[in-house]
GUVEX-80896 format. One line per field, with one value per residue (C-alpha): x, y, z. Coordinates in steps of 0.02 Angstrom, whole numbers, plus 50000, padded with zeros to 5 digits. Layout:
xx: X ... $
yy: Y ... $
zz: Z ... $
end
This chain:
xx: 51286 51354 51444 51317 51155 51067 51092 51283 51265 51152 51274 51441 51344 51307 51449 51564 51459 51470 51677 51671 51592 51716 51885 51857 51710 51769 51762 51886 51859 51673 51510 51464 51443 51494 51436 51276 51364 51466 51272 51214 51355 51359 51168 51174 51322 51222 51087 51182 51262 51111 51030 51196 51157 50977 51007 51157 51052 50917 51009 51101 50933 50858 51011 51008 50830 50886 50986 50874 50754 50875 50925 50729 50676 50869 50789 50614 50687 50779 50630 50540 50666 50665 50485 50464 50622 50614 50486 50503 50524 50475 50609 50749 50649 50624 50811 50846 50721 50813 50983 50910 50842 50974 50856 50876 50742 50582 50443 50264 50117 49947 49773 49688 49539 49595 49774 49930 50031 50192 50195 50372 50511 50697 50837 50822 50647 50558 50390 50234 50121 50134 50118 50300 50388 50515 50421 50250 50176 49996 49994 49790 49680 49739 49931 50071 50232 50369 50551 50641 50814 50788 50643 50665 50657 50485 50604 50636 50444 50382 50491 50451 50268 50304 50405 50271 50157 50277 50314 50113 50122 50229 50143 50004 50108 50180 50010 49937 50081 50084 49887 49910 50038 49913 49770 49907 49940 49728 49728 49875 49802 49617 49676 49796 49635 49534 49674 49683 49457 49448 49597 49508 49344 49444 49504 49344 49239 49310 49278 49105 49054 49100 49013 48845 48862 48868 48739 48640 48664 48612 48463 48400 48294 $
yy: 51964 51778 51798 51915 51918 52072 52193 52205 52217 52347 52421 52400 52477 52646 52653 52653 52777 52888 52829 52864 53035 53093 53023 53027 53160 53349 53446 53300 53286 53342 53249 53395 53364 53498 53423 53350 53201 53163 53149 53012 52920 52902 52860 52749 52652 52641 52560 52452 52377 52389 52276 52147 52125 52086 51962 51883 51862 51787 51655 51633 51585 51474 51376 51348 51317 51186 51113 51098 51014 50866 50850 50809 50721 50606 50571 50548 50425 50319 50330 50241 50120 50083 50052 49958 49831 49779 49669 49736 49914 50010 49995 50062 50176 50278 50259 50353 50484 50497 50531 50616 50764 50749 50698 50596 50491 50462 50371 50337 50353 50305 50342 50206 50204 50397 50334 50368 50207 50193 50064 50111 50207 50221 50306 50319 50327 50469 50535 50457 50603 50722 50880 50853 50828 50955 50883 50844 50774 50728 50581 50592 50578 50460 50459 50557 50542 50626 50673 50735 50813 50989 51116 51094 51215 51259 51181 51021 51005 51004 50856 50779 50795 50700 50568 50533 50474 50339 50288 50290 50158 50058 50054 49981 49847 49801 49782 49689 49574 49531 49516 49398 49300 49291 49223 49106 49040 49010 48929 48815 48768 48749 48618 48534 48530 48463 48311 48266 48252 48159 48046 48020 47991 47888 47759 47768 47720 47535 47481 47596 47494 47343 47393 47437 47258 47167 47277 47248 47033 47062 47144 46978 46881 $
zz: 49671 49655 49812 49932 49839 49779 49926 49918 49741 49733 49848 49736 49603 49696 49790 49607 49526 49671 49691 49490 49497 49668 49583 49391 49339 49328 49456 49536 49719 49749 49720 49571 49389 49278 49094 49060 48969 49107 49207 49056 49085 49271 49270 49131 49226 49370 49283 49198 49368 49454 49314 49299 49480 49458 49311 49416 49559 49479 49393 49552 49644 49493 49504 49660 49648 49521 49627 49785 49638 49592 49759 49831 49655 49698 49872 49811 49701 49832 49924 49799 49766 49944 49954 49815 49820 50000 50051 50239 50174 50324 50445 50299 50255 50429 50445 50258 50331 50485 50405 50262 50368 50497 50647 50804 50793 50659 50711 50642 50753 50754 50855 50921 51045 51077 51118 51018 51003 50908 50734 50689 50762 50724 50843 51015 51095 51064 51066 51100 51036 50897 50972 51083 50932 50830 50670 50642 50481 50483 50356 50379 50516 50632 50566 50598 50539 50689 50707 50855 50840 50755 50666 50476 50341 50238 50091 50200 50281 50090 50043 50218 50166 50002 50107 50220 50071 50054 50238 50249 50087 50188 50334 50229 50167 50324 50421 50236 50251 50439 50397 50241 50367 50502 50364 50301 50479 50507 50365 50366 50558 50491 50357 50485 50581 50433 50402 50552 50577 50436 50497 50655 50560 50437 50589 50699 50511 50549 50712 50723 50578 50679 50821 50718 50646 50827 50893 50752 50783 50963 50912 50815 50896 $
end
């Protein structure tokens, strides 16, 4: 069971009642039971096996359950970690998906004016719409979230799903900060602007004041 799974354990267990009742159980040599008790025993054996094997196989597949568990919550967690601590997150982060899942290339693309244009990408080029690549995740609408190198699992598309919350977060904070950048620029040119009118204004005040005044003298009879 640890070694095969249920089937050749099931198996075993049949095969050594029958090997039991051929070699051991009187008559010797033929598949014939001559004593009732000798029946009990073989069945009950049987049963016995046959349930060992179901027990063994079942905590055989919850541990390995287990294990697939801590393995995704471990990569969740550096996921997180990655997204949070960096303050350019995105590009690391397509690259731990990339070797995480053991894929060529990962890149994130979004629909815009009914074209698909790439925002982030790692690995060689790769594709520039969803439905040519070996994984698709639709993050929502407009967003997908693609890998070229191999199909995944169910097991591996689930914690791909989960991943692509985070890229998606990401991608938001990217675009915000290249946004809050752009704002910051705008503004630090619209009060370079402002300095430099009221310097202007500040110089011109002078000799326009000047100018008023002689204008003014030439106007006096």
């Amino acid at each position: 069971a640890l070694v095969g799974g249920l089937g050749p354990a099931l198996l075993a267990a049949v095969t050594s009642g029958l090997l039991l009742n051929f070699f051991l159980t009187p008559p010797l040599y033929t598949f014939t039971i001559s004593e009732r008790e000798n029946v009990i025993t073989l069945v009950a054996m049987v049963l016995v096996a046959v349930l060992v094997a179901l027990v063994v196989d079942r905590a055989a597949r919850r541990a390995q359950q287990a294990a697939q568990a801590r393995t995704e919550a471990t990569l969740l967690s550096s996921f997180s970690r990655t997204v949070l601590a960096r303050s350019e997150p995105l590009p690391r982060l397509m690259e731990r998906i990339r070797e995480a899942f053991g894929l060529t290339s990962v890149a994130i693309l979004q629909r815009r004016e009914g074209r698909w244009t790439v925002s982030a990408s790692t690995g060689p080029a790769g594709c520039s719409r969803p439905e040519d690549a070996d994984v698709d995740v639709a993050v929502d609408l407009d967003t997908h979230l693609v890998g070229e190198g191999r199909a995944l699992a169910a097991a591996d598309r689930r914690l791909l799903d989960a991943v692509a919350g985070q890229a998606l977060l990401a991608l938001r904070h990217q675009q915000i900060s290249t946004e809050a950048a752009e704002a910051k620029r705008r503004a630090d040119a619209t009060e370079l602007r402002s300095a430099l009118l009221s310097a202007v204004g500040h110089d011109l005040r002078t000799p326009l004041a000047s100018i008023k005044a002689a204008a003014g003298s030439l106007r006096d009879e």
